[in-house]
N, C-alpha and C positions, 0 to 999 in steps of 0.2 A: 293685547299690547304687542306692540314690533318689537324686537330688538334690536337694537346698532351690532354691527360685530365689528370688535377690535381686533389685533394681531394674536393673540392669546386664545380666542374664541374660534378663531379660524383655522388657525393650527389644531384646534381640537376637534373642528369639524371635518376637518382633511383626515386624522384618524380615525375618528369613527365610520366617515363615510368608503373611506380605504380600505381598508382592515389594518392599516398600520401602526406599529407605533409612536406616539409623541415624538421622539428623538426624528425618527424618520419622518414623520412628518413637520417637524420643524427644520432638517437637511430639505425636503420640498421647497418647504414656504422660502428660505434663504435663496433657493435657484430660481422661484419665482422674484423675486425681489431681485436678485440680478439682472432680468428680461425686461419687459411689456408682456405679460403672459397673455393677455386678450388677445395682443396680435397673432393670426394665423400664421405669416409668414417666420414666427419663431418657435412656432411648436416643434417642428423638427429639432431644433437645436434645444427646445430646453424639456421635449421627451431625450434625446441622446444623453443629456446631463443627469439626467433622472435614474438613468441606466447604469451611467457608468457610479453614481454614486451610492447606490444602493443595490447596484450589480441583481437586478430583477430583468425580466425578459422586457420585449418591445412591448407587449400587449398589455400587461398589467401598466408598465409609465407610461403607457398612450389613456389608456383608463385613468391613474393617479391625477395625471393633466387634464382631463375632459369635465373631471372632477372639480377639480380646484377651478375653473372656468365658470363649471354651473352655480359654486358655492360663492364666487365672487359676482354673478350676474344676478344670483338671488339677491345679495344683500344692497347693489346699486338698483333692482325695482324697490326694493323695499323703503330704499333712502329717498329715492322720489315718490314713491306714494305717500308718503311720510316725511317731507322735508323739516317740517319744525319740531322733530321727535325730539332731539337733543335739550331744546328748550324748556319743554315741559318740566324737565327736573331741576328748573334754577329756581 
């Protein structure tokens, strides 16, 4: 069985897969939501955010970002290999 992941599920995946905590990783999830974090051309600017809000080095928010990237590209193959998942449960 797939899962869908909602905002709640993702924020918890960004911690476990982080080593961060919940808080901190819902301060992520927020700075993602202010971007396009898929786009390349803003990674710089929303690793810089990353840093300044949880005052961590370049390396680990360049990680936290690469992260939240891979955990949001999994669950978009997932919705398309899986497009009528939702459905099932009506």
């Amino acid at each position: 069985m797939v899962m869908t992941m909602n905002k709640t599920m993702f924020i918890k995946e960004i911690s476990k897969r982080c080593d961060i905590s919940v808080e901190d990783a819902t301060i992520v999830n927020s700075i993602l939501e202010d971007n396009f974090f898929l786009s390349k051309s803003s990674k710089d600017n929303i690793v810089n955010s990353i840093i300044g809000a949880l005052n961590i080095d370049i390396d680990k928010a360049t990680s936290i970002y690469d992260t939240c990237v891979s955990i949001a590209s999994e669950a978009v193959k997932n919705k398309i290999k899986h497009p009528f998942r939702n459905l099932d449960k009506k």
